[in-house]
C-alpha positions in Angstrom: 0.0 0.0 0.0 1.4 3.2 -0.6 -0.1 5.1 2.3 2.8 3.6 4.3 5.5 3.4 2.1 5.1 -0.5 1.6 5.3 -2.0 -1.6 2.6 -5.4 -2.1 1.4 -7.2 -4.7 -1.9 -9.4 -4.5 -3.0 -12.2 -6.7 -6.4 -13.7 -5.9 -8.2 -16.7 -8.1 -11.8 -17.1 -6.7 -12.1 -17.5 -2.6 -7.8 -17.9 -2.7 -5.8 -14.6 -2.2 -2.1 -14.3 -1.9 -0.4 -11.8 -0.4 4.0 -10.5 -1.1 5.7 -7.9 0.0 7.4 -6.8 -3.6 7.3 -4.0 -6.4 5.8 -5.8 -9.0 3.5 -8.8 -10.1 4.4 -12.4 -8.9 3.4 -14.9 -11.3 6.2 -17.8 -10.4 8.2 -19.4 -8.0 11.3 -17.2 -8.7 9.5 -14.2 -8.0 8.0 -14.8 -5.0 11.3 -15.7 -3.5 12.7 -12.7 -4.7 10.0 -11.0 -2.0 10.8 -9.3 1.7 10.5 -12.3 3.7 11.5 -10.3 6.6 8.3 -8.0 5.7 5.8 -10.8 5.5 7.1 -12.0 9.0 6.6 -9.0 10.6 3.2 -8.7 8.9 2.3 -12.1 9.9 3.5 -11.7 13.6 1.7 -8.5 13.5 -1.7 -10.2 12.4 -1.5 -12.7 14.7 -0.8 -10.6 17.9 -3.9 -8.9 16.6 -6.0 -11.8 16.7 -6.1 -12.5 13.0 -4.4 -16.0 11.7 -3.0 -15.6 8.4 -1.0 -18.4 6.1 2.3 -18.5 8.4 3.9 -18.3 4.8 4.1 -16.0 2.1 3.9 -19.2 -0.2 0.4 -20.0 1.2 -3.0 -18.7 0.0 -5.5 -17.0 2.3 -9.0 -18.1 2.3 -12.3 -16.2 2.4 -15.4 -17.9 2.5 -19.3 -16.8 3.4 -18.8 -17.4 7.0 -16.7 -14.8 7.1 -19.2 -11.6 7.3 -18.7 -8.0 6.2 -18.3 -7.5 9.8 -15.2 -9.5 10.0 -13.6 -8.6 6.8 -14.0 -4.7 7.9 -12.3 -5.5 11.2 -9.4 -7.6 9.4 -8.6 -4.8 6.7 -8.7 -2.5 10.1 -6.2 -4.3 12.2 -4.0 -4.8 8.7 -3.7 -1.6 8.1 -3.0 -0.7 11.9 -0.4 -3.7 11.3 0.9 -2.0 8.3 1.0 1.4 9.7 3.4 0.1 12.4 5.5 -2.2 10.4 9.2 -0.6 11.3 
């Protein structure tokens, strides 16, 4: 997002969403290991001292599904970008 100076790139195919910390598009293995791995750790540590449990990888998928309610999805895009903002 550039509101806090962090450069990410999302691919999504139907429910599955996939989330790196890079400047451009990753369509294949050699660019997602190209990635900040450090960033997605801190993201992911971040996430989950919030209370939200994210892939522990950047090499997994995220799911969404209709239990998850408008409700919740608001509240995790809040507490990612409180995650983001704070990201040193």
């Amino acid at each position: 997002t550039g509101r806090y100076n962090i450069q990410a790139s999302f691919n999504r195919v139907g429910s599955m969403v996939g989330m790196f910390f890079a400047d451009t598009k990753v369509c294949d293995f050699d660019g997602a290991v190209s990635c900040d791995l450090v960033m997605f750790k801190k993201f992911f540590r971040g996430m989950l001292d919030a209370g939200v449990y994210i892939s522990p990888s950047q090499f997994e998928s995220w799911f969404v599904s209709t239990s998850h309610t408008d409700q919740v999805i608001n509240e995790t895009l809040q507490k990612a970008e409180t995650v983001l903002k704070n990201i040193k």
